[in-house]
C-alpha positions in Angstrom: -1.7 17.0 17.1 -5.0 14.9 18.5 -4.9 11.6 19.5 -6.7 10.5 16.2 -4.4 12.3 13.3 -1.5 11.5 12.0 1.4 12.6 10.1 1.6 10.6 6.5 5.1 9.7 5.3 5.2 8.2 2.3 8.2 6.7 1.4 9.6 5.2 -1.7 11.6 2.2 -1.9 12.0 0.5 -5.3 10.9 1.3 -9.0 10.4 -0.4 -12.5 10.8 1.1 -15.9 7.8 -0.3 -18.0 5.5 1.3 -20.8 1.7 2.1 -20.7 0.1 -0.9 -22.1 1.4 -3.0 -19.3 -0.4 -0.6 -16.6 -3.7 -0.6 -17.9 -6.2 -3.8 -18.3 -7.0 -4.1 -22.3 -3.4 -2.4 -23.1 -3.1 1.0 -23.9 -2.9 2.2 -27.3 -0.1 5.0 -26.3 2.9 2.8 -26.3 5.0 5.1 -24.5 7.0 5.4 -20.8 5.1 4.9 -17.8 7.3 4.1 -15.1 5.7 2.1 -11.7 7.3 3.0 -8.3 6.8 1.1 -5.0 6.0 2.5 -1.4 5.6 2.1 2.2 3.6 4.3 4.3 4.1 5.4 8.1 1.4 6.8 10.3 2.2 9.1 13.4 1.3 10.7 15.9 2.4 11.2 19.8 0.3 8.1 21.0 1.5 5.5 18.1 3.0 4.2 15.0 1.4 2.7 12.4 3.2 1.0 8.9 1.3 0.2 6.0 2.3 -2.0 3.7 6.1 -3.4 4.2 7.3 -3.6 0.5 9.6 -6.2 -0.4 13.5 -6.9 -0.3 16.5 -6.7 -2.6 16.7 -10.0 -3.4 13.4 -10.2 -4.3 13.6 -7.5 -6.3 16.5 -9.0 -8.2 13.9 -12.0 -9.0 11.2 -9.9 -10.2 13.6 -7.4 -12.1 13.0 -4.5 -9.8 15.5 -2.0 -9.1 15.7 -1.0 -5.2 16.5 2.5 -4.5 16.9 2.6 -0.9 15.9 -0.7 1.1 12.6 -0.3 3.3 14.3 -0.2 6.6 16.6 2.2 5.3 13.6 4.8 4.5 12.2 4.0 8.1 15.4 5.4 9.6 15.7 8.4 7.6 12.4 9.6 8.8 13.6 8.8 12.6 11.4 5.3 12.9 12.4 3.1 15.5 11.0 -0.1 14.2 10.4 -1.2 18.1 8.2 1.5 18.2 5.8 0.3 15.5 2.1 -1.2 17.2 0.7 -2.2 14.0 1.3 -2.6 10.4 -1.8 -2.9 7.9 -0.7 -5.4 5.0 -3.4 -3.5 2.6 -3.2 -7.2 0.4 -0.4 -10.2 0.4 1.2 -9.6 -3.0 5.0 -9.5 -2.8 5.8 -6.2 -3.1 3.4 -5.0 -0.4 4.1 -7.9 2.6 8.1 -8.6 2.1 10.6 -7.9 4.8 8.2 -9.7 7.5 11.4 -9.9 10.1 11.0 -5.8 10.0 8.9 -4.8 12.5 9.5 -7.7 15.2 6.5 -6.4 17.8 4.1 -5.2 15.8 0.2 -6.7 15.2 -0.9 -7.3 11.7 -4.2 -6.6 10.4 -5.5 -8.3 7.2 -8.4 -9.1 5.5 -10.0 -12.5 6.2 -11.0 -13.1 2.3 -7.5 -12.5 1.5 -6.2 -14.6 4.0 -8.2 -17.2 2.8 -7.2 -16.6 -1.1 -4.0 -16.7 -0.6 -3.5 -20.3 1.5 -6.7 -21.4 -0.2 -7.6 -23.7 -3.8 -6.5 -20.3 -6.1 -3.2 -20.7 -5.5 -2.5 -23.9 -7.4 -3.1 -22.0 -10.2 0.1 -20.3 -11.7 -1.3 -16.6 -13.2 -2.8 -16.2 -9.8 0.0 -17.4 -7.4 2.5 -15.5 -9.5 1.9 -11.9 -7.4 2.6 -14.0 -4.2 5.5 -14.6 -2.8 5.3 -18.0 -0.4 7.5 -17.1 2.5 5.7 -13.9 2.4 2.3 -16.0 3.0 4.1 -18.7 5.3 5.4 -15.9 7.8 2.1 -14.8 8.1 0.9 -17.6 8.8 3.5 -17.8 11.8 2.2 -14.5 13.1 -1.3 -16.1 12.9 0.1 -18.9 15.3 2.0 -16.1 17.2 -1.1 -14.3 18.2 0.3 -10.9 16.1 -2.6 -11.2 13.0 -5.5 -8.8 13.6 -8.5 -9.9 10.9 -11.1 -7.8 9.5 -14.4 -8.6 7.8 -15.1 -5.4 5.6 -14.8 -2.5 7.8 -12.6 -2.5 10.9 -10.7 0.5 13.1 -6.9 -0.3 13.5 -6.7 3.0 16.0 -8.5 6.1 16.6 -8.4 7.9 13.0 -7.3 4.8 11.0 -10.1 2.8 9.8 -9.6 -0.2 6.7 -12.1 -0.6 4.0 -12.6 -3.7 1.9 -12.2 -3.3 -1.5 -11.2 -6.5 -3.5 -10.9 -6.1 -7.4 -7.0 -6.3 -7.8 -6.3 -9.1 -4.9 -9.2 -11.0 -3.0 -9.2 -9.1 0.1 -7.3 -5.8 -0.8 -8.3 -3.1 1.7 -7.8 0.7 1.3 -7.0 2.9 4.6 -8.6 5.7 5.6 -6.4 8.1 7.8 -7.4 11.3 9.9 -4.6 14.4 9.6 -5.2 18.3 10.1 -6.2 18.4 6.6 -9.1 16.1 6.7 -9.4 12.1 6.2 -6.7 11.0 3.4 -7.5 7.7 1.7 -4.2 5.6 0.6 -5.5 3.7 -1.9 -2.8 1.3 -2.4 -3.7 -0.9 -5.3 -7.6 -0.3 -5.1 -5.5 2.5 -8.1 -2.6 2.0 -8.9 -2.4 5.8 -10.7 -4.2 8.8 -10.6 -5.5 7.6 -14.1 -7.1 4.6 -13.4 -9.9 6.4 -10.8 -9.4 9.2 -12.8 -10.8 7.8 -16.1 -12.3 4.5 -14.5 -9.6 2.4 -16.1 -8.2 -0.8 -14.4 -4.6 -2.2 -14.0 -3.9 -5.1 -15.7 -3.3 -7.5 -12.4 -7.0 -8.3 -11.2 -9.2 -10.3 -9.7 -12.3 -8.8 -10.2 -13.2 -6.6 -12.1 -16.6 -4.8 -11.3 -15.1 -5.2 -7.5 -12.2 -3.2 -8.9 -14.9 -0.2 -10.7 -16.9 -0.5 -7.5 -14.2 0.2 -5.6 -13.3 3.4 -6.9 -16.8 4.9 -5.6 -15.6 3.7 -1.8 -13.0 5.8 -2.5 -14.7 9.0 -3.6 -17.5 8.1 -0.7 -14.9 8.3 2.0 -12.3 11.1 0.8 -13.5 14.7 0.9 -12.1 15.4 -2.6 -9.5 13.7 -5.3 -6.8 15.6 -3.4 -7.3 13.4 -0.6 -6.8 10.1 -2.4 -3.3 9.1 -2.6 -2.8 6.0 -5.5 -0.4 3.1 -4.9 2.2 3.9 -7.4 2.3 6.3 -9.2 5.2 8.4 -9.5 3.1 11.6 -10.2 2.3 11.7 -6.3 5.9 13.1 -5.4 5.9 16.2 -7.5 2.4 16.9 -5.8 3.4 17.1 -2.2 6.8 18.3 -0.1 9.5 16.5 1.1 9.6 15.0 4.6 12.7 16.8 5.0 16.5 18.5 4.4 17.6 15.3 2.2 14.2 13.3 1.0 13.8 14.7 -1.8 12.7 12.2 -4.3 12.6 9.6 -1.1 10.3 10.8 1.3 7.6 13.1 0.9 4.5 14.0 3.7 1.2 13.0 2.0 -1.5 14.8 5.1 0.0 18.1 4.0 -1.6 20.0 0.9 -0.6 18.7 -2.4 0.4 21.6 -4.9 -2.6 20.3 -7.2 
């Protein structure tokens, strides 16, 4: 493998049973199942190790009423990670289920976007509806790594490593930024929450947890712009994204799957 691709594992940590109209802004008029499920990503190759996102803990989970299938560090292991090994982890945006378990990855550089930086320790916060997808030690130990010298900021468009670049896109958080990763199949864009389904950039719908939301419709062009097709656009959590590509392995079913290999559709 080249210096600048990567293996994708995608790993699933947590889920919560809800029903349509909560994942969709306006409601949904189908009032049926539509299950939510929470990831972290890993990016590898032989030079490096990159995390996205860092999901949150169990006892956060237990506040917010999510059910925790396997803790975070528990999926790193199973795939053979060596948090020591990590050089950087992109926080895609600061809610609580994407920055958690900060104490994780101890030497690590953090990249962010300014704007969300900013939103997050900034006048918006005194507000309740758009605090509530923060958690404040989540913020505050960021803002240790800040004064640690481990916070990497990017304006826009920035390159993490060779074959990983960031992309703001705002719309569901401030400064949320989508990734854009090289593998042997061509660039894959993690969307994160920039969709949180195939649906919403499917059918230019919106989750209901927004900021903005002609940042939010814009930003599904930047993803089309920079993937090669809609198989290389992986959404934030959606279930439906485990029976599309293969397991990372004897025992990961339903855990771990490998998202720079073919999907079956």
């Amino acid at each position: 493998m080249r210096d600048d691709q990567y293996r994708i594992h995608m790993i699933r940590y947590a889920r919560s049973d809800r029903n349509r109209p909560a994942n969709f802004f306006g409601g949904d008029p189908h009032d049926t199942p539509m299950p939510i499920d929470y990831f972290v990503w890993v990016l590898s190759n032989g030079a490096r190790t990159i995390v996205v996102d860092t999901g949150f803990d169990e006892a956060v989970g237990r506040r917010r009423q999510r059910e925790t299938i396997h803790p975070v560090g528990e999926g790193f292991r199973a795939i053979g990670l060596d948090p020591g090994t990590v050089s950087d982890v992109i926080v895609t945006h600061m809610h609580y289920d994407h920055a958690g378990n900060h104490d994780l990855l101890p030497g690590a550089r953090y990249h962010v976007q300014d704007c969300e930086m900013a939103y997050v320790t900034g006048r918006c916060m005194c507000h309740h509806l758009l605090r509530h997808p923060f958690e404040e030690e989540d913020v505050v130990a960021m803002v240790r790594k800040v004064y640690q010298g481990r916070v990497e900021f990017h304006d826009g468009t920035g390159t993490v490593a060779p074959g990983v670049t960031v992309h703001k896109v705002g719309g569901h958080s401030r400064g949320l930024q989508i990734v854009r990763v090289e593998t042997e199949r061509g660039p894959v864009v993690l969307a994160s929450d920039a969709s949180h389904y195939y649906e919403h950039i499917e059918n230019d719908r919106a989750f209901s947890v927004l900021v903005d939301l002609s940042e939010l419709l814009e930003g599904y062009r930047t993803i089309r712009k920079l993937a090669p097709s809609m198989k290389h656009v992986v959404p934030g959590h959606d279930p439906a994204v485990f029976d599309r590509y293969p397991a990372a392995g004897p025992g990961l079913e339903g855990w771990a799957i490998r998202v720079d290999l073919e999907p079956n559709r």
